[in-house]
N, C-alpha and C positions, 0 to 999 in steps of 0.2 A: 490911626495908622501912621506908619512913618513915611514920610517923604522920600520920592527916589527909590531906587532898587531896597527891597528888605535887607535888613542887618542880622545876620541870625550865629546867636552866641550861641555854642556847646561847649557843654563841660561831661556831656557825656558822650551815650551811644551813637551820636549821629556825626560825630567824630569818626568814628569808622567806617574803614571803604567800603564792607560789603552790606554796610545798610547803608551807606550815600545808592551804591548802586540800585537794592532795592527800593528806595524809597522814590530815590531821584531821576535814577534811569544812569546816572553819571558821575563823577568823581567831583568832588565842591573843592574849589581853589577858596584857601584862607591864609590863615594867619595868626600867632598869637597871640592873646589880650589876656584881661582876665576881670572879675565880678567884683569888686570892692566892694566888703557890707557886708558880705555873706560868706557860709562856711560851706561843705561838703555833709551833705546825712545821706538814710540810706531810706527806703519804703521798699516793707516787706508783700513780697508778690506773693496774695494771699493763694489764687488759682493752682492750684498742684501742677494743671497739664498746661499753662500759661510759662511756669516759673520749668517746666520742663523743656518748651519750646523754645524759651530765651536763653537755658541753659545756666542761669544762676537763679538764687533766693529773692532777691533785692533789685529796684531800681536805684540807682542815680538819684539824686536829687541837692538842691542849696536852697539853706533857710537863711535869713539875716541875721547877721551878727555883730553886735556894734563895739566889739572890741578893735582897739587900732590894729590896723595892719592886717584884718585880715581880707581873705580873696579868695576867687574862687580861682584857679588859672583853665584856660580851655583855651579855643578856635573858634574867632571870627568869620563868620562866610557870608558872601555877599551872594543872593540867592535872587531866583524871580519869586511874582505872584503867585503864580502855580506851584511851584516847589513847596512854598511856605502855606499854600494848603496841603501838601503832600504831609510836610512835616505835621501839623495839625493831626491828619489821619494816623501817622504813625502814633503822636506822643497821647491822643485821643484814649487810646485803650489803656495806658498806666493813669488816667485819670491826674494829665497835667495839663497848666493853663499856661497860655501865652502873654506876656506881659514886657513892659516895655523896662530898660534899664539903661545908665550912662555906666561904661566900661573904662577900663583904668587907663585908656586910653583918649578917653574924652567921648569915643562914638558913642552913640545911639543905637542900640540892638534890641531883637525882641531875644527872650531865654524861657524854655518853660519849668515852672513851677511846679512840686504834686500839691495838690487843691486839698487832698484828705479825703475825696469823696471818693 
């Protein structure tokens, strides 16, 4: 676990207000950073009425990439403990893990992952 208030990177949906709001209850004050090491893919939302409800095919997701220079760019949010199991429950169902990472700004954030599983 990380020390201090959670650090939580998005580079995708949880960038947006109206799943800060349903997730959170709230609107998340951030800021930009971004993922050095890794690039932007996509996982295909197999569930027909999942990928109905989301409203696109595809999740989000960044794999590592160890060409120079590359990154992922997103939004910093400094979140509570509760929140970032909130987040957990959300990114739970596209089958992604939370993991720890150093962002192009030096912080310490958690970002999730898809697992494959």
């Amino acid at each position: 676990m990380l020390p201090g208030m959670p650090q939580l990177f998005s580079y995708g949906t949880l960038q947006r207000e109206d799943v800060q709001l349903s997730t959170f209850g709230r609107l998340l004050r951030g800021h930009a950073d971004a993922l050095p090491g890794f690039t932007t893919s996509l996982v295909r939302i197999e569930d027909p009425d999942e990928a109905a409800a989301a409203g696109r095919t595809h999740y989000d997701n960044v794999v590592r990439d160890a060409r120079p220079g590359s990154a992922v760019a997103g939004t910093l949010f400094e979140i509570t403990d509760a929140e970032l199991i909130a987040a957990d429950g959300y990114e739970r169902s596209a089958s992604y893990e939370r993991v720890t990472v150093v962002l192009a700004s030096g912080q310490q954030a958690w970002v999730y992952v898809h697992t494959g599983g």
